[in-house]
N, C-alpha and C positions, 0 to 999 in steps of 0.2 A: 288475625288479619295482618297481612303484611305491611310495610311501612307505604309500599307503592300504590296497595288497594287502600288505605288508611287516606291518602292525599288524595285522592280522585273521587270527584263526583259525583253518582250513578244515580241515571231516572230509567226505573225497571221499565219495562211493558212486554205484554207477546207478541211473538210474530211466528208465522206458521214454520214447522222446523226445516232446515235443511240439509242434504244427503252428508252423511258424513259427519265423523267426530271432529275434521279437526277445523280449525277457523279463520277464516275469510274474509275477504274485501267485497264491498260492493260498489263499485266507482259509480253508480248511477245514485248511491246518496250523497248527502254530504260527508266532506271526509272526517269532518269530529263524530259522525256516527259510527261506533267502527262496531264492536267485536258482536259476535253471534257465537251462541255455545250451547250446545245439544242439552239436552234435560229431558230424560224420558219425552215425551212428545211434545213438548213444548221451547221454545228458544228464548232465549233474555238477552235484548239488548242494551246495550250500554253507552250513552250518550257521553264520551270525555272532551273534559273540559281541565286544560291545562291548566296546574296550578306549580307556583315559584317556591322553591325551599330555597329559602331566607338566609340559612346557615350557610347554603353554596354560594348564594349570589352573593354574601357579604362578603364569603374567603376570594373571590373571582374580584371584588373590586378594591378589597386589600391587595391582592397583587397587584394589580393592573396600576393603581395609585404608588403602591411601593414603588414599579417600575420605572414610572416619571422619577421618581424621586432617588432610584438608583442609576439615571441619567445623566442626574444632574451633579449627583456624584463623582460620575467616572467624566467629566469636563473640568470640574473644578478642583477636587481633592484625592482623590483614586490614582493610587501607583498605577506607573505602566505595567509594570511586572503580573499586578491582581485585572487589569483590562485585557492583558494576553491570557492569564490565567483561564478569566471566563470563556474568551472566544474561541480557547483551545477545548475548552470543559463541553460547551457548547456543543459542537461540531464530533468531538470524538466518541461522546454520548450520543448523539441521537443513533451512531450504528444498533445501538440496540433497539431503537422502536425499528429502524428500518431493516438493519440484516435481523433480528431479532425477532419483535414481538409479532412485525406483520409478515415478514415474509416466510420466516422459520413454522414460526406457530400457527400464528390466525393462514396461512396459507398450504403449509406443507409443502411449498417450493422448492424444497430443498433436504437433506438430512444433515448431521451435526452430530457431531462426537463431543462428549461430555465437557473437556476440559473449555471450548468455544460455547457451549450451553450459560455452563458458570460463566463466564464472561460475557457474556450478550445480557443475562440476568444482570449481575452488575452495573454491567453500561445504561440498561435499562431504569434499574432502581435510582442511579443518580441524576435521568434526567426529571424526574419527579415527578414523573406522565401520571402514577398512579397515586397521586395524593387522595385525598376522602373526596374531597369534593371533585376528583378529576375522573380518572377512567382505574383507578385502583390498580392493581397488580397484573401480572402476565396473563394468567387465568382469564380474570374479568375484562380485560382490554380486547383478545384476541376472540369471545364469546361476544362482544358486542360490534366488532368486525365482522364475523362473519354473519349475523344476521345484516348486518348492513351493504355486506351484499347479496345474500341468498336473497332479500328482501328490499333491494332498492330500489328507494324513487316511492316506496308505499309507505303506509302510516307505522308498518313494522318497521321501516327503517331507523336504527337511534336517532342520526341528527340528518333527515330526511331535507333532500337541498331543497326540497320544491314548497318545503314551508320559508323560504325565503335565506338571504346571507347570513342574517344574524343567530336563527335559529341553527342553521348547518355549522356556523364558525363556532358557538359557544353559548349560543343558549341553550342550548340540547341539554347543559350539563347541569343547570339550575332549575328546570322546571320538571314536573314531574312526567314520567314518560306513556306513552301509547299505550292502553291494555295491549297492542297488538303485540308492542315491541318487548312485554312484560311475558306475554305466549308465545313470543318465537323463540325467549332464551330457554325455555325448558324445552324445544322442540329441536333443535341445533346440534347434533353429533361433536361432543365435547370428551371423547373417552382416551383419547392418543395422549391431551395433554392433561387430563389424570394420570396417565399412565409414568408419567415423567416426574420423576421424584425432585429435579431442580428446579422446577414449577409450582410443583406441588410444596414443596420446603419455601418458597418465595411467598406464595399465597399465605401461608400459616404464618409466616414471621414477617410479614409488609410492614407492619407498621413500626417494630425497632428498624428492620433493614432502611427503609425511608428516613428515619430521622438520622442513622448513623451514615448513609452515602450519599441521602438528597440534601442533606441541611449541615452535618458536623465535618465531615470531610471534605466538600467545596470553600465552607469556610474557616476551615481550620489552616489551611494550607496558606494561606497568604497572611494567616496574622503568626505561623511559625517559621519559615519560610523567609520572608523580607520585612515582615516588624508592621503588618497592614495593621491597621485599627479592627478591633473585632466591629463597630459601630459598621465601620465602609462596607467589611467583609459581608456583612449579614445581608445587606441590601443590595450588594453588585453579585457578589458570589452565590446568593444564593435567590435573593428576589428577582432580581433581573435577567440575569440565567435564566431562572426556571420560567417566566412569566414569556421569554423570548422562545423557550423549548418549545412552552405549551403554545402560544399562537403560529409557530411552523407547520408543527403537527395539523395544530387547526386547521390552516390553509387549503392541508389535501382534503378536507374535507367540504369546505364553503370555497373557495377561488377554484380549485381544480376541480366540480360539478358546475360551474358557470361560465367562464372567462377562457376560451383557447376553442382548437381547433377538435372537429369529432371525424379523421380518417378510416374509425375500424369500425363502429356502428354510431351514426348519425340521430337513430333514434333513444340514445340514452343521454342524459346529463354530463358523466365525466367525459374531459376535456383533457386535450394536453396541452399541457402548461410551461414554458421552458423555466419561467421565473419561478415559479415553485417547486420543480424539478430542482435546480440549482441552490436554492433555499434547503431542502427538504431532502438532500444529499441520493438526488435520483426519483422521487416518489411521486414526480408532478406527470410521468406520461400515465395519465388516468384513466384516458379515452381505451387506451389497450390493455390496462391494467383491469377494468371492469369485464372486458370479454375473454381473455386472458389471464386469471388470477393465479394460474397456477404456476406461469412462468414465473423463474426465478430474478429475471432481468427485470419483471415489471416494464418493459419498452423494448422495441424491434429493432433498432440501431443497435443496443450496446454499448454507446459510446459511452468511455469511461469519465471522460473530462464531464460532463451532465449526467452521469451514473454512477457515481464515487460508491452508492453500495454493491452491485454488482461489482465492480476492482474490488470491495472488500472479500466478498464471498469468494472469488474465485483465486484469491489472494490466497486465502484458507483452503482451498481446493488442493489447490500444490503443495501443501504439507500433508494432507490427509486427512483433515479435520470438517473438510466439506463431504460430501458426495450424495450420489444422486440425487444433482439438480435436472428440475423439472423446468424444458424450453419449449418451442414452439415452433413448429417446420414449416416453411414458406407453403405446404399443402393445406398445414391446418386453417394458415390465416385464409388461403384463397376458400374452403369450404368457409369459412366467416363468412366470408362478402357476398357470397352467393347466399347465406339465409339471413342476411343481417335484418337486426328489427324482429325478432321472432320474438324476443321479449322472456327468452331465457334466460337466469340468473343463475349463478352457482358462484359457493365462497371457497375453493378453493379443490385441490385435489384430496380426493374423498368424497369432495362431496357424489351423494347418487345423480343428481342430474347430468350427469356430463354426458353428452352427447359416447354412444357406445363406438364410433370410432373414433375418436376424440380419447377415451379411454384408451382402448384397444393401442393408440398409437403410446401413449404414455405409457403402457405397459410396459411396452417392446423397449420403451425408452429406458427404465428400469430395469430388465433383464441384463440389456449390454453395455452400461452406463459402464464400466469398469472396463470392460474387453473393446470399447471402441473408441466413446466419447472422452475417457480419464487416459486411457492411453495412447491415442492421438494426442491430446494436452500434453503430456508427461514426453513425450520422444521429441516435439517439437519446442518447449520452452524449457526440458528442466535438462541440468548439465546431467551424465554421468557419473559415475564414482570418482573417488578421486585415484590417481596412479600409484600402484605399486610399483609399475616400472614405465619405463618410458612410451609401451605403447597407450596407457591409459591416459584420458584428461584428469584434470582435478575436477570437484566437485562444483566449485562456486565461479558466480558470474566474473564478470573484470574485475567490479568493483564487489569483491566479496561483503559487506555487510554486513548480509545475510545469507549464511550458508543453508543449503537447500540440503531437505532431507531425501535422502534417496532409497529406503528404505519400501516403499510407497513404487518408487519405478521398477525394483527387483519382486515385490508380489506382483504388477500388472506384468511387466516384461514375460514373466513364466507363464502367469494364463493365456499371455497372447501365445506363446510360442507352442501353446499345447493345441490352444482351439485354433489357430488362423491356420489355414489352407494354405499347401504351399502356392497353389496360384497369387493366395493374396501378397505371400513373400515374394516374389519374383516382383508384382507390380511396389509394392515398396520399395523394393532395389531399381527398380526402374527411375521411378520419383523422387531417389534420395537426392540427386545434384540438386533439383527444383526447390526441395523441400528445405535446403539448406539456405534458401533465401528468404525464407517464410519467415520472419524473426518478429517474435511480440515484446511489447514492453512488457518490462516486470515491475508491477505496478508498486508491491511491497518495497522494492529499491526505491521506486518513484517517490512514494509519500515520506518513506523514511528522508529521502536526500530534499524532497520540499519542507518538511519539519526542521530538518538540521540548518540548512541555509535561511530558514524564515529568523530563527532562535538566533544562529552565526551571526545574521546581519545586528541583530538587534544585541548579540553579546559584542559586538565593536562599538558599540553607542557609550555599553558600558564602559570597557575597557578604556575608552579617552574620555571619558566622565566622571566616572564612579568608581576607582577602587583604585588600592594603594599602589604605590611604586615598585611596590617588591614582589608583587602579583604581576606588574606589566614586564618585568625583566624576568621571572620565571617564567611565563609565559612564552619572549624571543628564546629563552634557552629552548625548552621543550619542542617549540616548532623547529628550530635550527639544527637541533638532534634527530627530529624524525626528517627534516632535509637529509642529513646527511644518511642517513639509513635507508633513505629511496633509490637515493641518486649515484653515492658511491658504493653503497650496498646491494642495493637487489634489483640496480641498472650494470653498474660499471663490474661490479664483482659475480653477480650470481647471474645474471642474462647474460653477458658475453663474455665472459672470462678475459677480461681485459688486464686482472693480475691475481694473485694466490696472496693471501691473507693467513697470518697464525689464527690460534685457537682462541687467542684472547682475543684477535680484532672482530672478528667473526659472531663472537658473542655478545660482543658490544652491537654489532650491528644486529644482529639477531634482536636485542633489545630493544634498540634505538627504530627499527621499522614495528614491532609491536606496538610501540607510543603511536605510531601512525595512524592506526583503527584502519587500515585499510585492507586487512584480512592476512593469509599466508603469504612469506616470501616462495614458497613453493607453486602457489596459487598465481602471485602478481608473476611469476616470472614466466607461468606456461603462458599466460597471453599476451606475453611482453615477446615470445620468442613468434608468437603466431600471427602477431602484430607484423614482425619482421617479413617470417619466411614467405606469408602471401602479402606482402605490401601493395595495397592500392586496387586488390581481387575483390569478392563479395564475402573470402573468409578473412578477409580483414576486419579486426573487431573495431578498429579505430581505424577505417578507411578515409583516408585525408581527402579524396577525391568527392568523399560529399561535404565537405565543409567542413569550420570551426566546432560549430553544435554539438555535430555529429563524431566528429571523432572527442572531442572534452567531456559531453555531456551525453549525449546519447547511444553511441557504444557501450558506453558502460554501464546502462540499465535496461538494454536488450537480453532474453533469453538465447541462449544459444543452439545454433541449426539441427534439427537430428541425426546428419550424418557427420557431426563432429567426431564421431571414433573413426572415419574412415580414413580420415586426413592428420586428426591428433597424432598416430604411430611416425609419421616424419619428424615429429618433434622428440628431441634424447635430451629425454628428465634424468640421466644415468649418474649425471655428477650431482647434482639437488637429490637426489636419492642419496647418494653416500657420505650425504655432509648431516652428521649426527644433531649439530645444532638445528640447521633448518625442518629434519626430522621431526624433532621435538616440537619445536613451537606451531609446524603445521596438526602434530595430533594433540596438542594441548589451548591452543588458537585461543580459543572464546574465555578460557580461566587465565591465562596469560593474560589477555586485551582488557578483560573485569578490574585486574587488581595491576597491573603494571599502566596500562594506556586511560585508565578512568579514575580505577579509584583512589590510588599514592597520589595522582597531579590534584585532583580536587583536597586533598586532605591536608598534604604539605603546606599552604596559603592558610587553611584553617589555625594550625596548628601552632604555624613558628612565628606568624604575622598578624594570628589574627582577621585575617579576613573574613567576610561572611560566606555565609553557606551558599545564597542565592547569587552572588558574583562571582564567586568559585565554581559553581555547575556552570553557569553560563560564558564564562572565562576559560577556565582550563578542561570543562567539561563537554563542550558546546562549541563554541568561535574555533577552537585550536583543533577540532575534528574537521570542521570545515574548511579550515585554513590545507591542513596536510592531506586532505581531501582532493582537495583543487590543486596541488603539488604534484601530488601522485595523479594524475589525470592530464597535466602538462607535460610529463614526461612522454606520454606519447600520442598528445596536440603538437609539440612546440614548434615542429615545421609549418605550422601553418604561423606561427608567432613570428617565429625569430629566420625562418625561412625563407629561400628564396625562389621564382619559381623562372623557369627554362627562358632565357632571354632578357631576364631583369635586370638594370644596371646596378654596379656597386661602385664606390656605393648609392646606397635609394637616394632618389631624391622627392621626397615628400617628407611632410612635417612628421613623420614618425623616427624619423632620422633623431627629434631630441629626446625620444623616452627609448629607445629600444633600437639593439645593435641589429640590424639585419644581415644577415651573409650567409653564402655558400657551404659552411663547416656543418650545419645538421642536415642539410643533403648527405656530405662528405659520412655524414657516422650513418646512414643509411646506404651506404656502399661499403665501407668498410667499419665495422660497429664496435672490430674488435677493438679497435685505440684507445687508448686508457686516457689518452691528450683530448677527447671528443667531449665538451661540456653539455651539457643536456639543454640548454639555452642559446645556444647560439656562437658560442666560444670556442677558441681552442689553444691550446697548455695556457690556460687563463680561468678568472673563475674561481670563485669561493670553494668550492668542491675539488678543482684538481687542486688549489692550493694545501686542502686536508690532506689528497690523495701522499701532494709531496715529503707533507710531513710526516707522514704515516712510516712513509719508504725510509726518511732520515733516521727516522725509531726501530727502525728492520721489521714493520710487524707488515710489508708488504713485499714482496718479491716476482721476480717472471714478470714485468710490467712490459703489456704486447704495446710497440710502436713501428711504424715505419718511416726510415728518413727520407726528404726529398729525393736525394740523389736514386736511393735504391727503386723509389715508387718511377722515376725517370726513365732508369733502366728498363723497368718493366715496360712501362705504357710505352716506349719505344720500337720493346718488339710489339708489342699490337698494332702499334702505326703500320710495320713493317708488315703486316701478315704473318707473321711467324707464328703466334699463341691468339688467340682468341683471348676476348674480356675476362669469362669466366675460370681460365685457365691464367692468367695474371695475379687477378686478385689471389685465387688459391696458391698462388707463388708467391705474392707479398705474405700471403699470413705465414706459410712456412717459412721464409727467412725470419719474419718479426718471434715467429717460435724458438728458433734458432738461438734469437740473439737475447731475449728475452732468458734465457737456460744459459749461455755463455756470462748474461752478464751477472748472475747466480752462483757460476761457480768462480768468481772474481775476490779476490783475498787483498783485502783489504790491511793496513796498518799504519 
């Protein structure tokens, strides 16, 4: 006898038999009468009557109590470091119940390649959803999901809402359950995730994997780490954490069947709920997610800011590690509304009841998922290769990061080009200017640069609080080196050639823009030129004309247009091509950025000074990304900073007059860009940078530095007064003499 039949009640009698082996509801008893079961001609029914295992309900009020009490920890005694710790642990973990256990598994929403398997299992294992007394392992989790919804709302439901809040939120897990729900798990098509051996390997080993990433790993890090007390550690890191995970969770199950709106069918319980949504990282629109289990979005918007898992999935999508995700076409939802209230249930795709066009559509959906939906996504959001020669772009966004694998756009690009009809190429060529406007955020920059900046803010807390003097002055150096490596490096020397540099300066700047973490100088310089050549267009990546935001912040974590190769070949990458340093460090980038830009600055503080481990990551590892971050990102905002705009008086007269020089001069370097005199702030032959520049030239490791004098730029603009040359025909006259004289004063012999 099983542990389940062992705890339940049973008062036999007969009842005449009924058609069919398998077992049923009768809503015209009462609903503790449930099950009916065939017996040669005869039927036995079974009167259950719920009973409490003792063992659950005591682990359930050990936490719950633990929790208060690791509350009151994290106000009184609890480092910040172990408070950030959790709410980061918190939040990054739950991707696994939600891209993970439910939507990957318990729904089949989606497919996943191994290496995102193993990590979703992980994520999952550490938020400790499957402790004994919880919902156990992958396996068991996503088998009592989908009975919950093949069977919702009935007494097969696990934690059935209509037996009340408490029951849906967390008594489900203590008391013993429904024969019903005890006969739907043996009835429920469980053979995809047999078939999965990183499911299957999690089931077999839950209970060391549980104690090694739900219990020793959350809190091993903050008593190794910053010196937490193992005492605090146990009770925030791992009680309160886990007891926070588990009532989120809970939520979609009791708040999101009661409390919200029901748009898709009015006749069922789940609701959508924004506040649980937002809690429960996407998982509260439930109302659409019960008539729609299959979609992958789980909700009809999309919207990522209340869908953070969906950005996760589709995050994963763009390297290759997602595909064929299962959505929902504005036809399927309108046949919904037309039969809502039928009172069909299905858990997910696979399952048989799906309506046969409802399948039929998701079929189709699957057949071209690569040839239409992946490579529509891929042409419009992910960059091209990067350039061999000057007509190619590079590969990575403004703000490279994250370099984008494109391995993934050259298998779709070849099937589209085999299967698609040349009619459909001609309408693509039609569409390409349009479709150059179309630009999404790229959500993986997005969260990475909201993680960097959340940690940055809070490693300057450190930085004038907490750690030594000799960390705060390595520190100014490091960021003052990668200054210089932005601005008079891969601004003044490799975007405009505004002078020729030896082998040794070159290399130091080579290094010195590495320490930046802000990707290749052959990368920052193709959209530093494109920034230029369409200034103020729509292929302007940092177009000033919509704002500060926009060109600092959100240019640089937009995907780029799909007909960026049409327009990239204007841009001559021919000199960044034949400079062997910058060669190098853009095909070696991410092993270079590891051990020159990350791991020497955290180590050196450890080493010579002493510093800790946890002030060092968030100092020289953390705060100083974000520092040169936001450097490299002003170089081509600062017109709107240090700017002036058509009609303005100089000088300003507002109170910005005492923090910040305003003038004319970065207009002036956006007319003529070449002048090596142009400071990237707002200056000119002034400035911590051209003062480097000066000293550089005193040392001879600079030479050819383009300028132009008043007098000569007079001459010119006076034939333009005159009509004699046009604007564009001036300037190209200024740069040839500043060529000129740049080379003359080169071959100048000195003694």
């Amino acid at each position: 006898m099983s542990p389940d039949e062992e705890r339940t009640r049973t008062v036999m009698r007969t009842v005449p038999t009924a058609k069919g082996d398998q077992l049923v509801n009768d809503d015209s008893m009462n609903k503790k009468d449930l099950v009916t079961r065939k017996d040669e001609s005869m039927v036995v029914k079974v009167e259950y009557v719920p009973r409490i295992k003792w063992l659950d309900l005591s682990a359930q009020i050990f936490i719950h109590v633990g929790c208060l009490y690791g509350l009151y920890l994290v106000l009184t005694q609890a480092k910040w470091l172990t408070v950030l710790w959790v709410f980061v642990t918190i939040y990054t973990s739950g991707f696994g119940i939600t891209a993970g256990v439910h939507r990957l598994w318990s729904h089949k929403a989606y497919k996943a390649k191994w290496p995102l398997r193993l990590l979703l299992v992980f994520l999952f294992t550490i938020t400790g959803q499957g402790v004994l007394f919880a919902q156990r392992d992958v396996y068991t989790w996503a088998l009592d999901h989908r009975v919950h919804h093949k069977y919702s709302e009935t007494d097969a439901d696990p934690h059935n809402a209509k037996r009340g809040f408490f029951f849906a939120h967390v008594g489900w897990l203590f008391t013993t359950p429904h024969p019903d729900v005890v006969a739907k798990r043996k009835v429920v098509d469980m053979s995809d995730l047999e078939a999965d051996p990183i499911v299957m390997w999690q089931k077999r080993l839950y209970i060391p994997l549980f104690a090694l990433l739900a219990i020793g790993l959350p809190v091993a890090v903050p008593c190794y780490f910053w010196s937490e007390s193992l005492w605090i550690s146990f009770w925030i890191s791992f009680n309160l954490r886990f007891c926070v995970t588990l009532n989120i969770a809970f939520c979609v199950n009791s708040v999101a069947h009661m409390w919200g709106q029901r748009p898709y069918d009015k006749n069922i319980s789940p609701v959508e709920n924004v506040a649980v949504s937002i809690a429960a990282l996407g998982e509260g629109w439930h109302n659409y997610h019960h008539v729609f289990p299959w979609d992958y979005k789980t909700g009809e918007l999309g919207e990522y800011s209340l869908n953070l898992t969906t950005g996760f999935i589709d995050s994963f999508a763009r390297i290759g590690w997602v595909y064929d995700r299962k959505s929902v076409s504005p036809r399927m939802i309108h046949r919904r509304a037309h039969r809502c209230g039928d009172g069909s249930h299905v858990w997910g795709y696979g399952d048989l009841d799906i309506l046969s066009e409802d399948l039929e559509e998701l079929e189709m959906m699957d057949k071209h998922e690569l040839n239409s939906f992946y490579n529509n996504a891929i042409l419009n959001r992910v960059r091209r290769p990067e350039p061999i020669c000057s007509a190619s772009p590079p590969t990575s966004s403004p703000y490279p990061a994250f370099e984008k694998y494109t391995s993934i756009y050259d298998t779709i690009s070849n099937m589209e080009n085999k299967e698609k009809s040349s009619e459909e190429m001609e309408n693509k060529e039609k569409s390409s200017e349009e479709s150059s406007k179309e630009l999404s955020l790229n959500w993986v920059v997005i969260l990475f640069h909201i993680y960097l900046h959340l940690l940055g803010i809070i490693g300057l807390y450190v930085l004038f609080c907490n750690v030594k003097w000799m960390t705060v002055f390595f520190f100014i150096f490091l960021v003052t080196i990668s200054l210089i490596g932005l601005t008079a490096g891969a601004h003044r020397l490799y975007a405009h050639r505004t002078f020729t540099a030896t082998s040794e300066l070159r290399f130091f700047i080579m290094i010195a823009h590495t320490l930046a973490g802000v990707g290749s100088i052959k990368n920052w310089v193709f959209w530093h030129r494109i920034h230029h050549k369409y200034y103020g267009t729509d292929r302007d990546p940092y177009n000033h004309k919509k704002g500060f935001l926009f060109s600092h912040v959100y240019g640089n974590m937009l995907s780029s247009p799909s007909d960026l190769n049409t327009y990239a070949k204007t841009i001559d990458m021919s000199d960044i091509k034949s400079d062997g340093y910058v060669r190098t460090q853009h095909k070696f980038y991410w092993i270079l950025f590891i051990v020159l830009g990350f791991m020497i600055p955290i180590n050196i503080p450890i080493m010579y000074w002493n510093e800790s481990l946890a002030n060092s990551i968030m100092i020289m590892g953390i705060t100083r990304l974000m520092i040169t971050s936001n450097i490299s990102w002003l170089v081509n905002s600062a017109m709107l900073v240090w700017g002036l705009k058509k009609g303005d008086r100089f000088p300003v007269e507002d109170n910005s007059i005492f923090f910040i020089w305003k003038s004319f001069w970065i207009n002036y370097h956006y007319v003529i860009p070449w002048d090596w005199k142009s400071d990237e702030f707002g200056r000119y032959e002034k400035g911590f940078v051209t003062f480097i520049i000066k000293i550089w030239w005193e040392l001879g490791l600079v030479k050819e530095m383009m300028t132009v004098s008043r007098e000569k730029m007079y001459e010119v603009l006076y034939k333009v007064a005159d009509s004699e040359i046009t604007m564009d025909d001036a300037l190209e006259k200024m740069k040839e003499r500043a060529t000129e004289d740049a080379l003359k004063e080169g071959l100048m012999y000195y003694h």
